[in-house]
N, C-alpha and C positions, 0 to 999 in steps of 0.2 A: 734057964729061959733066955730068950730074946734081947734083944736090944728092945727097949721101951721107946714109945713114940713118945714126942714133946705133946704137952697137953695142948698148944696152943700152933696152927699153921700159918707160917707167913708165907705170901706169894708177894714175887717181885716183876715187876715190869721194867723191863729197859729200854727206854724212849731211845729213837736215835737222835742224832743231834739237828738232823733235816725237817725232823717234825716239831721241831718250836720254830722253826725260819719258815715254814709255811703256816701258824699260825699267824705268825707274824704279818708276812705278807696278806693275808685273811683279813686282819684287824685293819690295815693301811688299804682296804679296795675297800671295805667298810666304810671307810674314815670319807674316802675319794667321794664315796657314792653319797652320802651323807654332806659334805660339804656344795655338789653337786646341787642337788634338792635344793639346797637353803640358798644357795644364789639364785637359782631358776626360781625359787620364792619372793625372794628380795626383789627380783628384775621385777616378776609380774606385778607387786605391790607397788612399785615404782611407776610402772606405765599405767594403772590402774590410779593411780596419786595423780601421775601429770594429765590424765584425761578428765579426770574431775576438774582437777585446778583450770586447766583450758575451760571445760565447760563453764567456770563461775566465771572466769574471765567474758567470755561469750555474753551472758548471762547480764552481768554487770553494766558491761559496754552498749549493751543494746537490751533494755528488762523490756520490749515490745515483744522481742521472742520468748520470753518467757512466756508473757502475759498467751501468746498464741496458743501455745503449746498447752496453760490452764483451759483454754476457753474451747479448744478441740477433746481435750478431755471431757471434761463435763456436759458437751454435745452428747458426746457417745456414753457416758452414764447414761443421760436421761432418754434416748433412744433405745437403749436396751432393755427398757422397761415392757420393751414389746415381748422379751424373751422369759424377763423374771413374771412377769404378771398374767396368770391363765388366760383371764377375760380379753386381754390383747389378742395376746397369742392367737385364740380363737376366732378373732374380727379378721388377722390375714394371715394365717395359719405359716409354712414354712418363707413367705415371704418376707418376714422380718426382716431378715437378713439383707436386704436391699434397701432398709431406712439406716444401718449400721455404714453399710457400702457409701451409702448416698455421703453420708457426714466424712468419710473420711476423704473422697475425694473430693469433693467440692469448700470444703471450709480452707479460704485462706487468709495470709496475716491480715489483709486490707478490707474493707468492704465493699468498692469496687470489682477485685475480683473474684470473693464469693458472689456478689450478684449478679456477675456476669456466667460464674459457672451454675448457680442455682437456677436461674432461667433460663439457662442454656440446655439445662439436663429436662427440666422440667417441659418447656417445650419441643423439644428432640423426641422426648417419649411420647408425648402425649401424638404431634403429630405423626411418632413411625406407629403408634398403638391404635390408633386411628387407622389407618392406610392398613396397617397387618391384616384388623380383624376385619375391614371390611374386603380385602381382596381373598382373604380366608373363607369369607360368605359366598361370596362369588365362584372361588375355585371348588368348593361343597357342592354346589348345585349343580356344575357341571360336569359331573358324571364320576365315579373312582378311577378313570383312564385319563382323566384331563386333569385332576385336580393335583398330583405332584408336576405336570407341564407349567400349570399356570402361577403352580408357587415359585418354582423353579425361575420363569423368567420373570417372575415380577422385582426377584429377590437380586436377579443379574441386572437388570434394569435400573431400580433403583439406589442400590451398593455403589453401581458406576457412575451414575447423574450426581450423587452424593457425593462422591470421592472426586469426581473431577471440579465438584462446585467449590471443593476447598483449596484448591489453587488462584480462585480469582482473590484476586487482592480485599476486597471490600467486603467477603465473604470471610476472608481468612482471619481479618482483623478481628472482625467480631461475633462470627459463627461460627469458626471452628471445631470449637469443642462441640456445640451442640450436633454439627453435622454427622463429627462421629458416633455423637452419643444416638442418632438416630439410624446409621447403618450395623449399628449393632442391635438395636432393641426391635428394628424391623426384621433382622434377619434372625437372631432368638425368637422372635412370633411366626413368623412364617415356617421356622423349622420345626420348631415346637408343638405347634396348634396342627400338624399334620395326624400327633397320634394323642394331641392333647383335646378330650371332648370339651371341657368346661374353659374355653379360652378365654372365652369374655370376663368370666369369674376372675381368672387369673390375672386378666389383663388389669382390673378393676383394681385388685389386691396391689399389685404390684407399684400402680400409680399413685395409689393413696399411700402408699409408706414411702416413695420417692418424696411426696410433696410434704411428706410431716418431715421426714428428712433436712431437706431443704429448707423448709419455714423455722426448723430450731438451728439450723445455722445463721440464717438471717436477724433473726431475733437473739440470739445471743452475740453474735459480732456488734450488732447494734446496740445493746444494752449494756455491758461490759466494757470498757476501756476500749471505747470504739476508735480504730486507726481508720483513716480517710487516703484512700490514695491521690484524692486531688491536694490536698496537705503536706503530702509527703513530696507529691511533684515539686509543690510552689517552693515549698522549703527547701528542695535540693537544688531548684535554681537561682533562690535567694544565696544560699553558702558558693555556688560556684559565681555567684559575680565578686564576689569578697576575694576566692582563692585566685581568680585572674587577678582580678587588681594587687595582693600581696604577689603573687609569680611574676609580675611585669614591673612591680615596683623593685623587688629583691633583685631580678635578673640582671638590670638598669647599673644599679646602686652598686653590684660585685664586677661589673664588668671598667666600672671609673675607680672603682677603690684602687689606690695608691696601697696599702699592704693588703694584699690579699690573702695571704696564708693565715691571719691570723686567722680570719672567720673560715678557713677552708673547712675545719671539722666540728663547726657550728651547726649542730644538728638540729638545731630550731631553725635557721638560716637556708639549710637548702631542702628541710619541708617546706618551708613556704614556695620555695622556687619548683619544686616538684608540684606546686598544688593545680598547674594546667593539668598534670594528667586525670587526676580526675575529671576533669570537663572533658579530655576528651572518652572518657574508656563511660561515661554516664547515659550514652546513646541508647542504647539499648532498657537502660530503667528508665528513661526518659519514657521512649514510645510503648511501651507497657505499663505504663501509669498512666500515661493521657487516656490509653484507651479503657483504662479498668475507671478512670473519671466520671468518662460521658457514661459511663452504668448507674453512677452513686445520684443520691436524692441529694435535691438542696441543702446546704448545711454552712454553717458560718456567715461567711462574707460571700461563698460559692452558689452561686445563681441554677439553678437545675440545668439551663442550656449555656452553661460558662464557656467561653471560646479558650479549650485544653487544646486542640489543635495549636493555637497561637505560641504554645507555648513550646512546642518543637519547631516552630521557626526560630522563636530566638534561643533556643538552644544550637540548631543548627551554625548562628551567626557569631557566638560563642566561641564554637569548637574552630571554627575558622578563624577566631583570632586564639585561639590557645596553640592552633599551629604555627602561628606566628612567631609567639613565644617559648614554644619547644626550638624553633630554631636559632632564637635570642641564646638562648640558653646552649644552645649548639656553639655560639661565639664565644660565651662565656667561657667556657670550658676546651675551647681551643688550643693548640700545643702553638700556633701561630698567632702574634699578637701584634699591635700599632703598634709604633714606638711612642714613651708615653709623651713627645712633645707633640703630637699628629694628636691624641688622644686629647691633650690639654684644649686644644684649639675646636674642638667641637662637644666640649664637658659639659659645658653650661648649658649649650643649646637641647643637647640628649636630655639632662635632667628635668629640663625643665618642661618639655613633651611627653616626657616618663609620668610627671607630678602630674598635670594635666590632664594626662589620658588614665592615668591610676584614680585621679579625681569624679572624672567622667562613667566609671564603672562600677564606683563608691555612690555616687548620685542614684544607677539605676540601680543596685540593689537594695537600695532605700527606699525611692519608687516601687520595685516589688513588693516588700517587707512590709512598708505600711498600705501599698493599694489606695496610693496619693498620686496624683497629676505633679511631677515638680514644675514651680518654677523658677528654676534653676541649670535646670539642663542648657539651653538653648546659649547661654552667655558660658557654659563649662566649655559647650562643644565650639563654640565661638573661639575661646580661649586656646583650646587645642590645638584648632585650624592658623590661629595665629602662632600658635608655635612650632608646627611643621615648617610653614611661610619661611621663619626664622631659619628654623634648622637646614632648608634646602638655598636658604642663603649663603650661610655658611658651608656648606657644602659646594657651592660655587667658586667660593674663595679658597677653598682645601688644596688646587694645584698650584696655585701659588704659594702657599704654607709648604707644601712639597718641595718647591725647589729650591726653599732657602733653609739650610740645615742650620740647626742653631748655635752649631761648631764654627761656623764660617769664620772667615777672617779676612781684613782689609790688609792689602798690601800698596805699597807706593813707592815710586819708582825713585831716583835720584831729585828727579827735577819738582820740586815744591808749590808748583803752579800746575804740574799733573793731576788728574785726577784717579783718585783711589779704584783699586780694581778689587772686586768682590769673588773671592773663589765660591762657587755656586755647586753644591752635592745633589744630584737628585737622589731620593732616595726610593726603592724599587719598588714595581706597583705592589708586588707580592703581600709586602709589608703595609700596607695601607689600606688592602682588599680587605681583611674583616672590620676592617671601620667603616669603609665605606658598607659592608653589608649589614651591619649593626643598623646602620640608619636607617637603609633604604625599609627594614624589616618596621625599625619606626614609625615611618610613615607609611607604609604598608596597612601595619597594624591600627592607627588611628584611622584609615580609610575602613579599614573594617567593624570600628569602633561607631561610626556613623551606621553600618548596618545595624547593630542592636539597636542604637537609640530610635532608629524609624521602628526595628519590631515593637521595642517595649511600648513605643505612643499608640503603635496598633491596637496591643493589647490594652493600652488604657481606654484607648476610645472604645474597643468592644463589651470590654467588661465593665462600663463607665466607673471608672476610678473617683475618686475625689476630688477634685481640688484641693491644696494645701494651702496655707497662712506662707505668706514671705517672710522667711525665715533666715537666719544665717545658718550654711548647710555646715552640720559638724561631722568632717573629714578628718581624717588622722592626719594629710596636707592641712599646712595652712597658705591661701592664697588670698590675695586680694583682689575685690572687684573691682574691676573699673566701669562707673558708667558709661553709658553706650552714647560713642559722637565725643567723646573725652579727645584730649591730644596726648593724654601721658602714655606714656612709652613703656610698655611691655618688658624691653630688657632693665629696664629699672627695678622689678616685682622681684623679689627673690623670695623662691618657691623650696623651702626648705621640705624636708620629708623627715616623719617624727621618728628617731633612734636608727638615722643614716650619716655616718659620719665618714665622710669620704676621704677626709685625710689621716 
């Protein structure tokens, strides 16, 4: 017989040695792709981390936007009831959906200007839904050849009377929005009610869920942690009389400091010096709040016909002295400087028109804050006018200061009965120019300083303010008063300023 077969078959595979070094490389594009993921994970957790974090920040700093954001919600809850509850549904059938609309454009933080857009929307419809259906009645009657003619120009007509009326000024202020809201709701009727039979139904519908719309943004702005924008005005003009008076007292105080680098990277130091710019960059919330004002009902201390105008004038008179002070601070920060004995000679006079005129805008935003008559101003601004007087005194005397340098030296000749000769340095104008414009911006600034205190007495006479009790005014300055007709001398006063320490 045979050779016999083994009971049992082995089969052998010979891998080459290429195909574990492409596993290899298999496992490591694995690895790539996999590590890949988890960063593009970790990143997106990350931005998703810091936009939270931002928004509590947001949140924190300002909880009125929260509170907005709560009370816009819960508008549009209970509006939507038109959608969850049949028996609604059925009263304006698919027009719900324009009581939803209505809250989301018109609800905002303030109540001013919700009630400026809820009347605004509310009469806009009402008068374009008015004017729609009855030139609709009109166009009906005469004739199916005439009636898209007369929709046609009624709709060109009044689109452009509309449109052009929102360029006049005293339209734009405070009808705008409505204007629009009526060349759209006139022109949605007029195109609409062409092929729509039942307009009037619709029109009907459509009005009554604009106005529940509207009346639960009203009543819940009002009910809820209500924000006033004649409140938010007063108070942004009460904090910018504060941030002038810190930026003209800081600006002052860094330009006489004897070391200046210490405080260079005192960042409490030149926030305050930075705090004109808010006055001036606040123009624009200024006159959007007065006008969201004159909408709001009486409330507080705020009279229903409060003079909010007034209070863009002295804003206006503000920002004209905060350019004053942006350009102080332009000296400040100059690579050109006095030399300090030029500087010494006119120290005291500058501080003590800085003290003064920083005093003077401490008083009125006191007067604002409390919604008191001072009396106190009239002897501050007295004060200040005597200290300009000063300072352009000595500024008089400055070219003589010039020309005696404080190196100078006496020489004398052999003969003992000669008299001494004085070598005399002038020293160049160049060098003496930002001192001299330091000042002149001084008095500049205090002549602008008399413009607010005529606004603010306006505003007090209009808004009849209060009278206050004679009181001693508590200023972060400490000054002395002097009675009026006194013979004491002003340069005797020294008008310190609280945590300036100039040498």
């Amino acid at each position: 017989m045979g050779k016999e077969l083994p009971s049992k078959l082995e089969w052998r595979i010979n891998v080459p040695d290429g195909t574990s070094e492409g596993l290899e490389s298999e496992s490591g594009a694995v690895l790539r792709v996999w590590l890949g993921l988890k960063s593009l994970l970790e990143g997106l957790v990350m931005k998703i981390w810091k936009f939270l974090k931002k928004a509590w920040d947001v949140g924190v700093a300002d909880p009125k936007k929260v509170i907005h954001g709560v009370k816009v919600g819960l508008s549009i809850s209970i509006v939507s009831l038109f959608y969850y509850m049949r028996p609604l549904y059925e009263g304006v059938g698919g027009n719900a959906m324009w009581a939803i609309m209505t809250v989301v454009v018109v609800f905002e933080s303030t109540i001013g200007a919700t009630f400026y857009k809820c009347i605004n929307r509310v009469t806009g419809t009402f008068i374009a839904g008015s004017l729609g259906v009855s030139i609709h009645w009109i166009a009906s009657h005469s004739g199916k050849n005439f009636e898209p003619v007369i929709l046609g120009i009624s709709v060109f007509l009044l689109a452009s009377a509309a449109t052009f009326s929102r360029f006049i000024p005293s339209i734009k202020a405070r009808f705008d929005y409505g204007a629009m809201i009526f060349i759209l709701t006139f022109s949605f009727i007029s195109i609409s009610g062409y092929r729509e039979e039942k307009l009037l139904e619709m029109a009907r519908q459509r009005l009554s869920t604009i106005a529940f719309g509207t009346s639960m943004c009203i009543f819940i702005t009002m009910l809820f942690c209500p924000i006033w924008a004649g409140t938010e005005l007063h108070q942004l003009i009460c904090r910018n009389f504060e941030k002038l008076a810190y930026s003209l007292d800081e600006c002052v105080t860094e330009y006489f400091r004897d070391d200046r680098t210490s405080r260079a990277s005192d960042e409490d130091c030149n926030k305050k010096i930075q705090g004109y710019k808010c006055v001036l960059n606040s123009k624009a919330t200024e006159e959007s709040m007065a006008n969201f004002a004159r909408w709001e009902p009486a409330h507080g201390r705020f009279n229903f016909r409060h003079p909010w105008k007034q209070y863009l004038k002295i804003g206006a008179s503000m920002r004209n002295c905060a350019y004053c002070i942006e350009t102080l601070n332009g000296c400040v920060n100059s690579k050109i400087q006095a030399p300090p004995h030029h500087k010494k000679h006119l120290k005291n006079k500058c501080l003590r028109l800085r003290s003064t005129s920083s005093i003077v805008l401490e008083e009125l935003g006191i007067t604002m804050k409390t919604m008191t008559k001072s009396s106190k101003i009239d002897i501050l601004v007295a004060e200040m006018n005597f200290a300009v007087q000063e300072l352009k005194n000595a500024l008089k005397s400055l070219p003589n200061h010039v020309l005696t340098s404080p190196s100078s030296t006496v020489e004398a000749s052999g003969d003992a009965s000669a008299e001494p000769i004085r070598k005399i340095t002038i020293t160049p104008f160049t060098e003496i120019l930002p001192l001299v414009t330091l000042v002149s911006l001084l008095i500049e600034n205090a002549a602008k300083l008399e413009g607010i205190v005529k606004a603010v007495d306006e505003l007090a006479t209009l808004a009849e303010f209060k009278p206050v009790a004679d009181k001693k005014p508590k200023h972060k300055h400490s000054i002395t008063e002097l009675t009026p007709g006194s013979n004491q001398d002003l340069e005797s006063v020294m008008i310190p300023t609280k945590g300036s320490s100039l040498s």
